[in-house]
C-alpha positions as CSV (number, residue, x, y, z in Angstrom):
1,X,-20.6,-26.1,1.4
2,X,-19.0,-22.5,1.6
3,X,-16.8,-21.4,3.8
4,X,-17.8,-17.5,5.2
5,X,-14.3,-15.9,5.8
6,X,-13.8,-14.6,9.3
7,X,-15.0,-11.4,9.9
8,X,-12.1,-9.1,11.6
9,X,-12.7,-7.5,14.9
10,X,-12.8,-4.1,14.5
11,X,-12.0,-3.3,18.5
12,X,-10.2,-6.2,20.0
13,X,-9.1,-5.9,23.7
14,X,-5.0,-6.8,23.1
15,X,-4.7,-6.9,19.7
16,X,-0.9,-7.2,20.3
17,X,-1.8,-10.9,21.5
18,X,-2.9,-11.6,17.8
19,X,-1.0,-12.5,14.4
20,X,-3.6,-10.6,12.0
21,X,-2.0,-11.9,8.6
22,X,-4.3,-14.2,7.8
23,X,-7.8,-15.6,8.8
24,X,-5.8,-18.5,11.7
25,X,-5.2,-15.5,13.9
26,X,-2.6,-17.6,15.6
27,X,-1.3,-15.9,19.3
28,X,1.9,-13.9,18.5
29,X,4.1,-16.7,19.8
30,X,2.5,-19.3,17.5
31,X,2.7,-18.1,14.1
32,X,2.0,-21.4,12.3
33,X,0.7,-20.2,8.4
34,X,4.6,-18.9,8.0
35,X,3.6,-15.3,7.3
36,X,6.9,-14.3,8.0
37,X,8.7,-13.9,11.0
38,X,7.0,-11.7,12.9
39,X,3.1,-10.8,13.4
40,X,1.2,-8.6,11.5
41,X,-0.4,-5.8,13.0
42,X,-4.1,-5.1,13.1
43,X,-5.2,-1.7,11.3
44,X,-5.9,-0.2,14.6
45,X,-2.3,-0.6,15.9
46,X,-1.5,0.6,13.0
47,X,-3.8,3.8,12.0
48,X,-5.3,4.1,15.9
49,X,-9.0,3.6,17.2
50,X,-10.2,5.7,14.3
51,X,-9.3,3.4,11.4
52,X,-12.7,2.8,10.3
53,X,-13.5,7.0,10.2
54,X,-10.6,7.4,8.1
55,X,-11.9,5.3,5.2
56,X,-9.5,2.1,5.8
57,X,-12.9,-0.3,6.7
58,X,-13.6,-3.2,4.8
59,X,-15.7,-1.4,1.9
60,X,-13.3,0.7,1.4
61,X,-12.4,1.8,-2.7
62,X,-9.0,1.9,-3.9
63,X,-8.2,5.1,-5.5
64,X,-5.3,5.0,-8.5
65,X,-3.0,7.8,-7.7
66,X,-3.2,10.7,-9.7
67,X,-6.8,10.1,-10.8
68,X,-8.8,11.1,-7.8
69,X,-11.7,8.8,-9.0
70,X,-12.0,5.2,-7.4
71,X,-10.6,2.5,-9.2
72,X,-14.1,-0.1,-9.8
Protein backbone atom coordinates (compact mmCIF):
# COMPACT_ATOMS: atom_id res chain seq x y z
CA UNK A 1 0.00 0.00 0.00
CA UNK A 2 1.10 3.74 -0.82
CA UNK A 3 1.22 6.24 1.31
CA UNK A 4 -0.35 9.79 -0.39
CA UNK A 5 1.81 12.61 1.25
CA UNK A 6 -0.17 15.22 3.03
CA UNK A 7 -1.44 17.81 1.08
CA UNK A 8 -0.48 21.41 2.61
CA UNK A 9 -3.08 23.85 3.46
CA UNK A 10 -2.86 26.58 1.44
CA UNK A 11 -5.00 29.06 4.03
CA UNK A 12 -4.70 27.81 7.49
CA UNK A 13 -6.40 29.83 10.25
CA UNK A 14 -3.13 30.20 12.81
CA UNK A 15 -0.54 28.92 10.87
CA UNK A 16 1.87 30.19 13.69
CA UNK A 17 0.24 27.15 15.83
CA UNK A 18 1.98 24.72 13.24
CA UNK A 19 5.67 23.27 12.73
CA UNK A 20 5.44 23.11 8.69
CA UNK A 21 8.92 21.22 8.21
CA UNK A 22 7.75 18.18 7.57
CA UNK A 23 4.49 16.21 6.80
CA UNK A 24 3.92 15.46 11.28
CA UNK A 25 2.91 19.08 11.41
CA UNK A 26 3.61 18.87 15.14
CA UNK A 27 2.06 22.12 17.30
CA UNK A 28 4.97 24.66 17.67
CA UNK A 29 5.62 23.52 21.20
CA UNK A 30 6.04 19.84 20.20
CA UNK A 31 8.49 19.59 17.58
CA UNK A 32 9.08 15.85 17.80
CA UNK A 33 10.88 14.97 13.96
CA UNK A 34 14.06 17.24 15.38
CA UNK A 35 13.85 19.75 12.48
CA UNK A 36 15.82 21.96 14.37
CA UNK A 37 15.03 24.05 17.11
CA UNK A 38 12.50 26.11 16.14
CA UNK A 39 9.36 25.73 13.65
CA UNK A 40 9.30 26.31 10.22
CA UNK A 41 7.22 28.74 8.81
CA UNK A 42 4.45 28.07 6.25
CA UNK A 43 4.99 29.94 2.76
CA UNK A 44 2.23 32.32 3.68
CA UNK A 45 3.91 33.66 6.81
CA UNK A 46 6.57 33.79 4.85
CA UNK A 47 5.65 35.47 1.20
CA UNK A 48 1.88 36.68 2.63
CA UNK A 49 -1.70 35.49 1.45
CA UNK A 50 -0.62 35.82 -2.13
CA UNK A 51 2.00 33.00 -2.21
CA UNK A 52 0.28 30.85 -4.61
CA UNK A 53 -0.15 34.18 -7.28
CA UNK A 54 3.43 34.73 -7.13
CA UNK A 55 4.43 31.40 -8.60
CA UNK A 56 5.68 29.70 -5.16
CA UNK A 57 2.57 26.81 -5.38
CA UNK A 58 3.21 23.30 -5.46
CA UNK A 59 3.75 23.08 -9.47
CA UNK A 60 5.85 25.48 -9.46
CA UNK A 61 9.34 25.13 -11.93
CA UNK A 62 12.71 25.86 -10.74
CA UNK A 63 14.40 28.32 -12.84
CA UNK A 64 18.56 28.07 -12.93
CA UNK A 65 19.77 31.57 -12.53
CA UNK A 66 21.03 33.22 -15.37
CA UNK A 67 19.18 31.00 -17.90
CA UNK A 68 15.66 32.41 -17.73
CA UNK A 69 14.31 28.93 -19.04
CA UNK A 70 12.88 26.36 -16.39
CA UNK A 71 15.12 23.84 -15.32
CA UNK A 72 12.96 20.25 -16.40
Amino acid sequence: MTQVPKRLPLHPKHPERICWGCEQYCAAGDLRCGNGSDRAQHPAEIFGDDWLEQGLGPDAVAVPVGTGTPDR
